[in-house]
HTML snippet that shows the backbone in 3Dmol.js (N, CA, C, O; Angstrom):
<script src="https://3Dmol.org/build/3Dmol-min.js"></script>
<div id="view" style="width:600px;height:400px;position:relative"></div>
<script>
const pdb = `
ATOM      1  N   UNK A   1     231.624 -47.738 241.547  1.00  0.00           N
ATOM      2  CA  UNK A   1     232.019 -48.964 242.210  1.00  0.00           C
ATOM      3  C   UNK A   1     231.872 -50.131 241.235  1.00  0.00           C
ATOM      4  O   UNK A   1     230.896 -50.230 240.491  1.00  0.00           O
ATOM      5  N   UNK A   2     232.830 -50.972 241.264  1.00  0.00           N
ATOM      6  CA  UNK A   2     232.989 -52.087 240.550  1.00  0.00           C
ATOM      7  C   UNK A   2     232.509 -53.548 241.306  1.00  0.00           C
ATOM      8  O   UNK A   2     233.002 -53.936 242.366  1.00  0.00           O
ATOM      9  N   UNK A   3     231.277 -54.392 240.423  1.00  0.00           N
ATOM     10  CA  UNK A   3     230.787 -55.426 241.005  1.00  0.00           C
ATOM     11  C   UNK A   3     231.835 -56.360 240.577  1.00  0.00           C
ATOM     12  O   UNK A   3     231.971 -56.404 239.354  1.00  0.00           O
ATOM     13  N   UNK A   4     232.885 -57.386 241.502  1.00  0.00           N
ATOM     14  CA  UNK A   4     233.882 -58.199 241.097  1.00  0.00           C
ATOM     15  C   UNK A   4     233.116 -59.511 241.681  1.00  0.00           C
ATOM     16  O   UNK A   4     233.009 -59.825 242.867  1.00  0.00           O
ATOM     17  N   UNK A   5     232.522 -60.319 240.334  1.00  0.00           N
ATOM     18  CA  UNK A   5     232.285 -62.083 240.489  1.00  0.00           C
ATOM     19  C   UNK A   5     232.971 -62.840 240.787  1.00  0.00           C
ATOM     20  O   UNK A   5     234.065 -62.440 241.185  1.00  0.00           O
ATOM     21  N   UNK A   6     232.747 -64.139 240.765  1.00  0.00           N
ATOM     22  CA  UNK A   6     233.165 -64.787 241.259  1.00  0.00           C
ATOM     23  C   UNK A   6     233.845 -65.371 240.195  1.00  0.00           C
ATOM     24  O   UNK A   6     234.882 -65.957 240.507  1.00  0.00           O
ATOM     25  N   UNK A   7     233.413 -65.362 238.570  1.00  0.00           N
ATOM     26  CA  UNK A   7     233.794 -65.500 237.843  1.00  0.00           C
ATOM     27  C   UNK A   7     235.053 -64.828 237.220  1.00  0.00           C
ATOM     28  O   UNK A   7     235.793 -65.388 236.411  1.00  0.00           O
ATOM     29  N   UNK A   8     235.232 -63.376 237.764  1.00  0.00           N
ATOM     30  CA  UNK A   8     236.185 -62.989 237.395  1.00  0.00           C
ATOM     31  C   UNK A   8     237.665 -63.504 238.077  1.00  0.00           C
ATOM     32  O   UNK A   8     238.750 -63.765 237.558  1.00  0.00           O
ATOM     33  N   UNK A   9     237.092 -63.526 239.765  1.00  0.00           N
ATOM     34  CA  UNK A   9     238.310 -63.804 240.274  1.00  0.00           C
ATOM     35  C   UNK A   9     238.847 -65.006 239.310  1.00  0.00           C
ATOM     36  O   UNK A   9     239.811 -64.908 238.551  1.00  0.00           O
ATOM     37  N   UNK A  10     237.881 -66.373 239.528  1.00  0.00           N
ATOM     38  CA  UNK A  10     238.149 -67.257 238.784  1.00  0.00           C
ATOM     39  C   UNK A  10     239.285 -66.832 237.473  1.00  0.00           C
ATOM     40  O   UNK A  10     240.431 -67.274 237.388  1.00  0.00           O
ATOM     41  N   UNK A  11     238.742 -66.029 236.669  1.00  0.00           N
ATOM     42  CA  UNK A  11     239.524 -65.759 235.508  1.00  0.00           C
ATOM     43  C   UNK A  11     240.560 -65.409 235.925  1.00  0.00           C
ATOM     44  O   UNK A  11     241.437 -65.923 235.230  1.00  0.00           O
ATOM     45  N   UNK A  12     241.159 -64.529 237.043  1.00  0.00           N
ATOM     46  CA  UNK A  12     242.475 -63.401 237.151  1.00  0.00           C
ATOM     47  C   UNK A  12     243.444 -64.914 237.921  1.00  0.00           C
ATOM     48  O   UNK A  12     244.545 -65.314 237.541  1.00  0.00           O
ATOM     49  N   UNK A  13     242.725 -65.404 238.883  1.00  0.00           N
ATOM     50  CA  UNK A  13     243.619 -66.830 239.257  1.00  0.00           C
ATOM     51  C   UNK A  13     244.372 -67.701 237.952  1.00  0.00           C
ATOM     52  O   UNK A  13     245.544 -67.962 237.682  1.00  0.00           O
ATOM     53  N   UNK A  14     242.964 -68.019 237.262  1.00  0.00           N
ATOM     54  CA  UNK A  14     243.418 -68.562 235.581  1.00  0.00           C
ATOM     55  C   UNK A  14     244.389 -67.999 235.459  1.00  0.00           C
ATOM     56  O   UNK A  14     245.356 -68.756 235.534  1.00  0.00           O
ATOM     57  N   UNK A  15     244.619 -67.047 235.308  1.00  0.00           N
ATOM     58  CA  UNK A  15     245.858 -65.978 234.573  1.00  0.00           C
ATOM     59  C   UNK A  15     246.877 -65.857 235.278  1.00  0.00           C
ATOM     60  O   UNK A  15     248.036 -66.039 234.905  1.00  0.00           O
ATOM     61  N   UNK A  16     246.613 -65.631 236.046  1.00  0.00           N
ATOM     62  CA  UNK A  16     247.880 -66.043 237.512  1.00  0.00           C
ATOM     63  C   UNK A  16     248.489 -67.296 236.958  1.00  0.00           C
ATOM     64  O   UNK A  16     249.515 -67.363 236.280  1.00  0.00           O
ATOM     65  N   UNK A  17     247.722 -68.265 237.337  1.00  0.00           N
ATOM     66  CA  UNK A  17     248.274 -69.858 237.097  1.00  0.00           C
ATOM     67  C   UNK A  17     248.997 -69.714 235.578  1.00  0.00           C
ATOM     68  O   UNK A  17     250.134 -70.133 235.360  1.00  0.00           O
ATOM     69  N   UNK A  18     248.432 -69.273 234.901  1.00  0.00           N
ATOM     70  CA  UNK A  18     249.271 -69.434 233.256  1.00  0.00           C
ATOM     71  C   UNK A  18     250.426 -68.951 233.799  1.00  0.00           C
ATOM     72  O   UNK A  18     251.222 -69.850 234.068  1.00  0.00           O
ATOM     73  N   UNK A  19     250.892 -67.564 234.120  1.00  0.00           N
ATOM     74  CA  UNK A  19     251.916 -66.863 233.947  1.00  0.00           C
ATOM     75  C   UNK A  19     252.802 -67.841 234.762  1.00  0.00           C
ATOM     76  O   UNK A  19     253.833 -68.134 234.156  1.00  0.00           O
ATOM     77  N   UNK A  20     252.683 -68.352 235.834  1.00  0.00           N
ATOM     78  CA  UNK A  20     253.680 -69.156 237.066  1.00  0.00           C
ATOM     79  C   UNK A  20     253.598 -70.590 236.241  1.00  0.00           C
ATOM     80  O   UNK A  20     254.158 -71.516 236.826  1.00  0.00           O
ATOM     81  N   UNK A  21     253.117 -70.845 235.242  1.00  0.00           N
ATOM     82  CA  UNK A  21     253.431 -72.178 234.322  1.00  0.00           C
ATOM     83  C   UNK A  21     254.279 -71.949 233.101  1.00  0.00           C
ATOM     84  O   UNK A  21     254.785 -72.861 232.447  1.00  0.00           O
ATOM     85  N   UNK A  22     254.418 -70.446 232.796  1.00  0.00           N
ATOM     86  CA  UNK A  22     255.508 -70.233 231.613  1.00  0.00           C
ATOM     87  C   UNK A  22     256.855 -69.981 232.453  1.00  0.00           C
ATOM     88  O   UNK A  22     257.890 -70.325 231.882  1.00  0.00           O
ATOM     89  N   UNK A  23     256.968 -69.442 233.692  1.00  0.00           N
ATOM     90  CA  UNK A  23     257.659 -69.040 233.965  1.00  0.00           C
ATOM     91  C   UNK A  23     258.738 -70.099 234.430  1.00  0.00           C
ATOM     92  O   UNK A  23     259.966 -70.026 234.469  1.00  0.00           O
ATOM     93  N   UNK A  24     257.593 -71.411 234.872  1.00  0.00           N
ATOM     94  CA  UNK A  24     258.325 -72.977 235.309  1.00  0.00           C
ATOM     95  C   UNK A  24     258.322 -73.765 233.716  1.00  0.00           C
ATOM     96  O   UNK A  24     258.277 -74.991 233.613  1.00  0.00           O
ATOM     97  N   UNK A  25     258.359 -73.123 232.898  1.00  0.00           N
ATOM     98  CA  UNK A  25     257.955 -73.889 231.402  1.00  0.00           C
ATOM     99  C   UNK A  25     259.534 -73.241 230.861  1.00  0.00           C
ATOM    100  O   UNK A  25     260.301 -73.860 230.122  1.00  0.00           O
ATOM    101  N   UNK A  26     259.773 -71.920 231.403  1.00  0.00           N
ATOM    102  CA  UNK A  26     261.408 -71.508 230.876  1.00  0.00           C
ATOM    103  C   UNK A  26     262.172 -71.993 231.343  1.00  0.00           C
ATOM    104  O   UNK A  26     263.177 -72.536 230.884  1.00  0.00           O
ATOM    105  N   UNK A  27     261.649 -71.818 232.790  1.00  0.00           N
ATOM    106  CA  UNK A  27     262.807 -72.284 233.775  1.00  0.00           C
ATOM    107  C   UNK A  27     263.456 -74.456 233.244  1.00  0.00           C
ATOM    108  O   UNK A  27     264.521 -74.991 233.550  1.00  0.00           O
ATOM    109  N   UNK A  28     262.710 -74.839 232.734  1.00  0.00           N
ATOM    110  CA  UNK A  28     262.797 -75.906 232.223  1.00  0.00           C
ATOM    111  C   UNK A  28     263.106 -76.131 230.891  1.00  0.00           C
ATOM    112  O   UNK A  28     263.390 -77.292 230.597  1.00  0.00           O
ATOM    113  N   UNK A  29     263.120 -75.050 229.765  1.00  0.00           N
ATOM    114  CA  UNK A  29     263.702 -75.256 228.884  1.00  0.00           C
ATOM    115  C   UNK A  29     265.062 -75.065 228.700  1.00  0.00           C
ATOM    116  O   UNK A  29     265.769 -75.494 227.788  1.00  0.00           O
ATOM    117  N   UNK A  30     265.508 -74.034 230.131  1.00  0.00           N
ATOM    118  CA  UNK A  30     266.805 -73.532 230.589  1.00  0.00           C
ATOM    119  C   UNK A  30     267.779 -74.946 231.186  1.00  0.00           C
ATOM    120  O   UNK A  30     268.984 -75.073 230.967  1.00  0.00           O
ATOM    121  N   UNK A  31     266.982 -75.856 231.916  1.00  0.00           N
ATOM    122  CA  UNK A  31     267.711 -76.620 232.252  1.00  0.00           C
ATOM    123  C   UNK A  31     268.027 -77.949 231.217  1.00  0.00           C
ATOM    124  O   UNK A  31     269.016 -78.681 231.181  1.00  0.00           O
ATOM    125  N   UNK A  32     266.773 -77.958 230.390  1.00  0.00           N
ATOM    126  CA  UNK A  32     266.737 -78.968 229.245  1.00  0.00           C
ATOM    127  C   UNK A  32     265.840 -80.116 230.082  1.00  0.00           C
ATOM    128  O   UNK A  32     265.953 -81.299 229.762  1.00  0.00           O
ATOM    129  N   UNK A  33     265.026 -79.747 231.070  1.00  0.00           N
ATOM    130  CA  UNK A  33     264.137 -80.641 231.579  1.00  0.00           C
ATOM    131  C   UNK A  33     262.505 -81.103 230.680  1.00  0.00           C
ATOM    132  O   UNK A  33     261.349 -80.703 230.819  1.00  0.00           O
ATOM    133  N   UNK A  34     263.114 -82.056 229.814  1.00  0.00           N
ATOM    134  CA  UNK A  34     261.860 -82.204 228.620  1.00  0.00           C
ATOM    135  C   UNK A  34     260.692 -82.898 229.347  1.00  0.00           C
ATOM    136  O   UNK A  34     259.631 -82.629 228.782  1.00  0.00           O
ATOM    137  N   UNK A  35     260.582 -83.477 230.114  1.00  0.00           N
ATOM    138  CA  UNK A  35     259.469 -83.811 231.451  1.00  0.00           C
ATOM    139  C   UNK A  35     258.932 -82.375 231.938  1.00  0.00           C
ATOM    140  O   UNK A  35     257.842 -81.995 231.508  1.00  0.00           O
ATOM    141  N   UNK A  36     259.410 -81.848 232.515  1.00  0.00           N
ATOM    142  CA  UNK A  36     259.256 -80.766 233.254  1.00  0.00           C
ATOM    143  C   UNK A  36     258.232 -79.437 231.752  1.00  0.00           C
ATOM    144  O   UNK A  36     257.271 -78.669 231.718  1.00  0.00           O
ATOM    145  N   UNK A  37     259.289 -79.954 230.845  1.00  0.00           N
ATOM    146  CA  UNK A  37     258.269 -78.762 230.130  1.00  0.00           C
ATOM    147  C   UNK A  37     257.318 -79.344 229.488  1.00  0.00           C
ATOM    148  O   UNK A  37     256.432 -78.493 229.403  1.00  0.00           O
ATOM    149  N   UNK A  38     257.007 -80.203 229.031  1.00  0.00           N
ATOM    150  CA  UNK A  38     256.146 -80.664 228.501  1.00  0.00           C
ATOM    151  C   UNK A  38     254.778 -80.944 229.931  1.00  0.00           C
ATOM    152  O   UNK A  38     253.588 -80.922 229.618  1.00  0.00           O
ATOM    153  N   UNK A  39     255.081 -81.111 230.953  1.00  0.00           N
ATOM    154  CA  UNK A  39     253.951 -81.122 231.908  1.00  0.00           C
ATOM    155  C   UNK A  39     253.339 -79.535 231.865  1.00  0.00           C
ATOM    156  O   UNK A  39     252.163 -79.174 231.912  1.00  0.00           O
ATOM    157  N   UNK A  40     254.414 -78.834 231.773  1.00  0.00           N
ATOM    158  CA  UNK A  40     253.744 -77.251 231.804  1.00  0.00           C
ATOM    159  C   UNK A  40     253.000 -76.977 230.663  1.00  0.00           C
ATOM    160  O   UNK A  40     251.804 -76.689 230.717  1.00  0.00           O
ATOM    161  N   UNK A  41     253.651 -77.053 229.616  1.00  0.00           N
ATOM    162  CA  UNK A  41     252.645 -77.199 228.527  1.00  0.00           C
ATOM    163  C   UNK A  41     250.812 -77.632 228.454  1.00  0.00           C
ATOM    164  O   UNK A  41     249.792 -77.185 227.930  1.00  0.00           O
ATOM    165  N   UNK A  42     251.231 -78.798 229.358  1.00  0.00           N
ATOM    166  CA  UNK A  42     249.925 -79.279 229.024  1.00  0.00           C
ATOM    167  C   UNK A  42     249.096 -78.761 230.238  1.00  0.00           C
ATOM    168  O   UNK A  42     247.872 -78.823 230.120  1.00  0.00           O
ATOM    169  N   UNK A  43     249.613 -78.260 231.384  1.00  0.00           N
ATOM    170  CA  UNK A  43     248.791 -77.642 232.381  1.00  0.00           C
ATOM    171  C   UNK A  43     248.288 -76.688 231.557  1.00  0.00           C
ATOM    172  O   UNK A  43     247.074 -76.510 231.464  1.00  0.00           O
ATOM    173  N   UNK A  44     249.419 -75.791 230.696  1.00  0.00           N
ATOM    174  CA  UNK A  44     249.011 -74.161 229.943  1.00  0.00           C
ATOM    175  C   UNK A  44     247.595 -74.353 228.975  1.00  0.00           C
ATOM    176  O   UNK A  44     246.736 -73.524 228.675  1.00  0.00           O
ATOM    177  N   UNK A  45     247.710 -75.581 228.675  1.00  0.00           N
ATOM    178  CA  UNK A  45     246.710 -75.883 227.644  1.00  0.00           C
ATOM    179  C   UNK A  45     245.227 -76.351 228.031  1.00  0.00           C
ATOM    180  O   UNK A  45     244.318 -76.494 227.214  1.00  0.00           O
ATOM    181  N   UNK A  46     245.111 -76.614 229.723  1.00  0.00           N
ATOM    182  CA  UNK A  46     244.357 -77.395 229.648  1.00  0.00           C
ATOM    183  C   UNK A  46     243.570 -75.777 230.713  1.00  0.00           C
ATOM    184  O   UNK A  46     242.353 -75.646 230.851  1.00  0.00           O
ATOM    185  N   UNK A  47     244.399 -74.972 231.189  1.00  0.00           N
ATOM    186  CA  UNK A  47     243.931 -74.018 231.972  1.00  0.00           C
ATOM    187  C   UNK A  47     242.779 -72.870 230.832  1.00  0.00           C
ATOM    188  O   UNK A  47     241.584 -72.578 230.858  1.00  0.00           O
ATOM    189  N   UNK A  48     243.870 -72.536 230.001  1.00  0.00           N
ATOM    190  CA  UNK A  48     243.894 -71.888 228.436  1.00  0.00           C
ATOM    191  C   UNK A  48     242.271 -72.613 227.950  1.00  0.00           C
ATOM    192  O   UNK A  48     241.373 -71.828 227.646  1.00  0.00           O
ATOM    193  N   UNK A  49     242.052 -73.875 227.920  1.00  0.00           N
ATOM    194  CA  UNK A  49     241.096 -74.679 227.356  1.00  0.00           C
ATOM    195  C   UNK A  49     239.554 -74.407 228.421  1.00  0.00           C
ATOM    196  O   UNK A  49     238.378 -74.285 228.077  1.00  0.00           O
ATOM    197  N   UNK A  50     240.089 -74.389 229.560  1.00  0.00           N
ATOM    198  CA  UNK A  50     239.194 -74.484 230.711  1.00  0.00           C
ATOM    199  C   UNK A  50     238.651 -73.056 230.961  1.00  0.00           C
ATOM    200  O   UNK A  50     237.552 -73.120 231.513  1.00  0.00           O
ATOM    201  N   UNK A  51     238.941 -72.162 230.801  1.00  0.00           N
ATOM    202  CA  UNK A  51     238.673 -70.565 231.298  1.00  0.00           C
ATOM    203  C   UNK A  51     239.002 -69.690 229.921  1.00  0.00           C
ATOM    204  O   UNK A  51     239.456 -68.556 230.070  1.00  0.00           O
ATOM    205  N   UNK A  52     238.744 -70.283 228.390  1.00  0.00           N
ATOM    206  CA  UNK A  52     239.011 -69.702 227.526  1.00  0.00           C
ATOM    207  C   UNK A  52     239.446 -68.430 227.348  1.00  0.00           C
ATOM    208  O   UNK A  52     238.761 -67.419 227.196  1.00  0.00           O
ATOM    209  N   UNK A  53     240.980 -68.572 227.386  1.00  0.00           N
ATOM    210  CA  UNK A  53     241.989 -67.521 227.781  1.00  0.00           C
ATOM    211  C   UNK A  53     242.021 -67.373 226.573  1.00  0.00           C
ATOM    212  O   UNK A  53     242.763 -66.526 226.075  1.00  0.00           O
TER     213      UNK A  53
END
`;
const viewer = $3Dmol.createViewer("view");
viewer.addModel(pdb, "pdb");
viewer.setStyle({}, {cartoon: {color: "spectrum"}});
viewer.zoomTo();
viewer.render();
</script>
C-alpha cells in the first residue's frame, strides 16, 4: 500500500496545471495571441518556480 501526502497531491495538481497552461500557451501561439501567451508563460514559470518542477 502506498502512503499518498498531501504534498504529493499538491505536486500531481502542479503538473496538471503546467500541462493545461502549455496547452492554452499553443493554443495562443496558434492564434498569434501575444497577451495570451506570454500570461501562460509566466503562470508556467511561476508554478515550475513554486513546486520545483
Amino acid at each position: 500500500m502506498t502512503l499518498t501526502t498531501t504534498y504529493d497531491v499538491e505536486r500531481w495538481l502542479a503538473l496538471e496545471q503546467v500541462k493545461h497552461y502549455q496547452k492554452l500557451k499553443a493554443a495562443a501561439a496558434a492564434t498569434g495571441n501575444k497577451v495570451e501567451y506570454r500570461r501562460c508563460l509566466d503562470a508556467i514559470d511561476i508554478i515550475k518556480t513554486q513546486f520545483g518542477l
